[in-house]
C-alpha positions in Angstrom: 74.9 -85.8 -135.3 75.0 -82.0 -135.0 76.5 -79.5 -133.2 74.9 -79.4 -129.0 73.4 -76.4 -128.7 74.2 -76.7 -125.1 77.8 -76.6 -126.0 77.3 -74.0 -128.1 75.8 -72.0 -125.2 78.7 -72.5 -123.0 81.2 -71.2 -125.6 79.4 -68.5 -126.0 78.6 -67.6 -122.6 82.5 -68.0 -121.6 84.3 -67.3 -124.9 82.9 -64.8 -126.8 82.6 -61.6 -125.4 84.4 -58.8 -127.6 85.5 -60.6 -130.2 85.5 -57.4 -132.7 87.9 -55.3 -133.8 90.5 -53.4 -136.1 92.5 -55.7 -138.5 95.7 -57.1 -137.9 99.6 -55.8 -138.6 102.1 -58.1 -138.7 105.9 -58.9 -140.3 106.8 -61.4 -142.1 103.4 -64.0 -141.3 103.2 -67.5 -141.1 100.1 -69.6 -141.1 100.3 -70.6 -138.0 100.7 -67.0 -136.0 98.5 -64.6 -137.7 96.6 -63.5 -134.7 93.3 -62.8 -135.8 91.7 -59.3 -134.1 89.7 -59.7 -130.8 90.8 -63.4 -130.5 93.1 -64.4 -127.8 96.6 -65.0 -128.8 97.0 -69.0 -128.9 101.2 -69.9 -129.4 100.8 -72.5 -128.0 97.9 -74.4 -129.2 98.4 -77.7 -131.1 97.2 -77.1 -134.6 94.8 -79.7 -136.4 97.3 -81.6 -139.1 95.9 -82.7 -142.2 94.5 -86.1 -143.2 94.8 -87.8 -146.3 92.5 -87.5 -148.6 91.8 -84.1 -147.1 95.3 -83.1 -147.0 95.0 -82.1 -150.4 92.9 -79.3 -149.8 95.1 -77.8 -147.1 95.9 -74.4 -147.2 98.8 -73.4 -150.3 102.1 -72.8 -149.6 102.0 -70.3 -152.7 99.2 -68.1 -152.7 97.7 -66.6 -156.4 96.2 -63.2 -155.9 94.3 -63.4 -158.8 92.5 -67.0 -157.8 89.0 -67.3 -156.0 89.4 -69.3 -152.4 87.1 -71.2 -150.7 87.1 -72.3 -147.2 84.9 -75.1 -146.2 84.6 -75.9 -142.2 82.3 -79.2 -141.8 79.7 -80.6 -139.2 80.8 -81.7 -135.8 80.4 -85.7 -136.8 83.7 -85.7 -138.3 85.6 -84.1 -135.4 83.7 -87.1 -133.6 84.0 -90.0 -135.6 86.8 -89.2 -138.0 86.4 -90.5 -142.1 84.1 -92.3 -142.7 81.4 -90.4 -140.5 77.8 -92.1 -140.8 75.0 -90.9 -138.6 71.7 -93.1 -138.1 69.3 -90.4 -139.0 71.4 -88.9 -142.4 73.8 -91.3 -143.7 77.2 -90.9 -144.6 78.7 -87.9 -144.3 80.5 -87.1 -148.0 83.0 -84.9 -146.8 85.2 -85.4 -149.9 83.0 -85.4 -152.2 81.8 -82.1 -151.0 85.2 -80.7 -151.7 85.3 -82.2 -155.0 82.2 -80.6 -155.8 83.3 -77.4 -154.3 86.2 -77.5 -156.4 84.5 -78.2 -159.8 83.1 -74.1 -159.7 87.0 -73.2 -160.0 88.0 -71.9 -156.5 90.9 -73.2 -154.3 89.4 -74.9 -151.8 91.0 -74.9 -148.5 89.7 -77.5 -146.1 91.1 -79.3 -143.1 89.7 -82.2 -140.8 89.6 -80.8 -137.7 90.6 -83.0 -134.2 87.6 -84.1 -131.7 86.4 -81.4 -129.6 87.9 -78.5 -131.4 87.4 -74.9 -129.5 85.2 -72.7 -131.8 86.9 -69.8 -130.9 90.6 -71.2 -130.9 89.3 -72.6 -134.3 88.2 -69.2 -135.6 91.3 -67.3 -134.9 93.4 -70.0 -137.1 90.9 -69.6 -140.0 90.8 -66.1 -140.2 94.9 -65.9 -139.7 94.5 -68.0 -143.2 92.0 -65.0 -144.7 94.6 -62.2 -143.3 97.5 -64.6 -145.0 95.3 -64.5 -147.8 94.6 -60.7 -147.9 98.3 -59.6 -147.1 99.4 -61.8 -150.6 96.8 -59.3 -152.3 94.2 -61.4 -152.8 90.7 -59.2 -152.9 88.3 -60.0 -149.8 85.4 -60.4 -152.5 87.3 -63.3 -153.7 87.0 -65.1 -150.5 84.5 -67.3 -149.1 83.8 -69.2 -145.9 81.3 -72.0 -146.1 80.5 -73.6 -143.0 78.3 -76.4 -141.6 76.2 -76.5 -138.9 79.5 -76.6 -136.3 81.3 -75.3 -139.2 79.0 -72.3 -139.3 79.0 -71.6 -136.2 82.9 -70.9 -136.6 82.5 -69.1 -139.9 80.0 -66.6 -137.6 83.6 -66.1 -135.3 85.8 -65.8 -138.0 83.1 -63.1 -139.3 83.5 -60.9 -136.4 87.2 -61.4 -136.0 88.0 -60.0 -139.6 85.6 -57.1 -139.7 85.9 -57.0 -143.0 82.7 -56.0 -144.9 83.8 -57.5 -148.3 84.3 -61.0 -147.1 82.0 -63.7 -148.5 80.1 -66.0 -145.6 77.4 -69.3 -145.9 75.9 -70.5 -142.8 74.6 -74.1 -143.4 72.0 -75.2 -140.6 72.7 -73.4 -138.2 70.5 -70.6 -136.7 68.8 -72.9 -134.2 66.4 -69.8 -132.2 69.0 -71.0 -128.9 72.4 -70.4 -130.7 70.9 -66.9 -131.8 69.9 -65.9 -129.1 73.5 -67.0 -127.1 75.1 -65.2 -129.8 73.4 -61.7 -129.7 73.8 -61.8 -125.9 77.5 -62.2 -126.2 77.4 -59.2 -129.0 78.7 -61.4 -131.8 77.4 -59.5 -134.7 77.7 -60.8 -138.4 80.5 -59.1 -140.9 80.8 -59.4 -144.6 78.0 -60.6 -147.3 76.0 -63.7 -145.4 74.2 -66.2 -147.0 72.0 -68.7 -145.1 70.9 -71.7 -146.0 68.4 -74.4 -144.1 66.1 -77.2 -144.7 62.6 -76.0 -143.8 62.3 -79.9 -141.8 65.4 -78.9 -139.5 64.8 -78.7 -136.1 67.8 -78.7 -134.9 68.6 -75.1 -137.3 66.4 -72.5 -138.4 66.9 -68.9 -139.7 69.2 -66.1 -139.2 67.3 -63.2 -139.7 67.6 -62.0 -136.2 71.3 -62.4 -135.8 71.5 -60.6 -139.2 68.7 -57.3 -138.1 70.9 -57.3 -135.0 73.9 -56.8 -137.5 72.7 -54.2 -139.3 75.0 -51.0 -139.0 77.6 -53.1 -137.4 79.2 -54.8 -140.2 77.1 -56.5 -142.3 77.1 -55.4 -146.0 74.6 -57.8 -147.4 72.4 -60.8 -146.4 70.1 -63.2 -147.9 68.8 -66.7 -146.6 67.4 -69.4 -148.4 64.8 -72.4 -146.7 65.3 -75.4 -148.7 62.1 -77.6 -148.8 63.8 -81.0 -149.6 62.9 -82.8 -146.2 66.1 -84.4 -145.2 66.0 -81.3 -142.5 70.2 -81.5 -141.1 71.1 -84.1 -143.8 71.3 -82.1 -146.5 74.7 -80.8 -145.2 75.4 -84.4 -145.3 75.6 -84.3 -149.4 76.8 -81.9 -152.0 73.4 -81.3 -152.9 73.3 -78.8 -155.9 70.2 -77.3 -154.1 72.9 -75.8 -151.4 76.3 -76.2 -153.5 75.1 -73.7 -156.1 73.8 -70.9 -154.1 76.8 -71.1 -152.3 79.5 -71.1 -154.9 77.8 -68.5 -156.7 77.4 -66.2 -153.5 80.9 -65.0 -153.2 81.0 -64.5 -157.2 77.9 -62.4 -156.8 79.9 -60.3 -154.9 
């Protein structure tokens, strides 16, 4: 199951609007009220807890300036099904063993499972008050990357334009279905950071980026790349830690 694009569409047609802007000031932050720029300011939002086993990959209460960090947002199955997540047309969705595979290329992963029906743009703002958390401890932007699936990437894109930060580190997993684009350069959300994209040449239900990256260009975006898989599982191969997608994405950020 993937992300509805008519959902998508919605969000974007009643969310998004001017989501840029300059980066946030604040004393004395916590997780849970860094406000990130251009996003509305959410108090009073409940806040996904997290789930064992995932809870081990929740964001550190002690934060090493000199480690790598990885953020992984997954696929929309999970906030509808919960663990385990099986679809009929990819399988099983190994969300842990993802992490565990994310995990093995030596970055702190920082992953949650988020609740059914979770607000993209709600979403976004806590993710990128965990970068800023990150960035205000003195950890370098370059070693900082978001990796997000299909749902997940569509969030990643927000949490792109609420940072404005050009040194940030981005994958899109199937995602760029022509629909979403389009919703997303008529809203003005424009891509920030170094972007990787990856999709399965099969997908139907993603396809490329390159528009939503040209329409970027002198915006924000510092670098972007995209890469069509040609394994034929089209959206299952988010489904896996496939090394086809894992290693271009762990090695993006460090690229940078």
């Amino acid at each position: 199951m993937s992300f509805p694009k008519l959902a998508f569409l919605l969000v974007c047609a009643t969310c998004l609007a001017g989501c840029g802007g300059a980066a946030p000031t604040a004393s004395s932050p916590s997780e849970t009220d860094v406000a990130a720029p251009g996003l509305p300011a959410l108090a009073d939002t409940p806040i996904p807890t997290p789930t064992s086993p995932v809870s081990a990959y929740a964001f550190p209460q002690q934060i090493d300036p000199e480690a790598e960090y990885l953020f992984y947002l997954h696929g929309q199955i999970i906030e509808d099904q919960g663990l385990p997540a099986i679809s009929p047309d990819y399988g099983k969705y190994e969300y842990i063993a993802i992490l565990e595979a994310l995990q093995g290329y030596d970055y702190i992963v920082i992953s949650e499972q988020r609740q059914a029906d979770t607000d993209l743009v709600e979403y976004a703002r806590r993710v990128a008050g965990q970068v800023t958390l990150l960035l205000v401890a003195g950890v370098k932007p370059e070693h900082i990357t978001v990796i997000g699936a299909s749902k997940g990437a569509g969030i990643a894109i927000y949490v792109s334009q609420a940072l404005a930060n050009r040194q940030v580190n981005y994958v899109l997993l199937s995602f760029c279905h022509p629909d979403n684009v389009q919703a997303l350069i008529a809203a003005g959300i424009t891509l920030y950071g170094n972007v990787l994209s990856i999709y399965d040449a099969s997908d139907t239900l993603a396809g490329s980026c390159q528009e939503l990256a040209a329409f970027s260009v002198g915006k924000g975006i510092a670098d972007f790349e995209e890469l069509v898989l040609q394994i034929g599982t089209a959206h299952g191969i988010l489904y896996q830690p496939l090394l086809e997608w894992v290693l271009p994405a762990v090695e993006w950020g460090r690229k940078h």
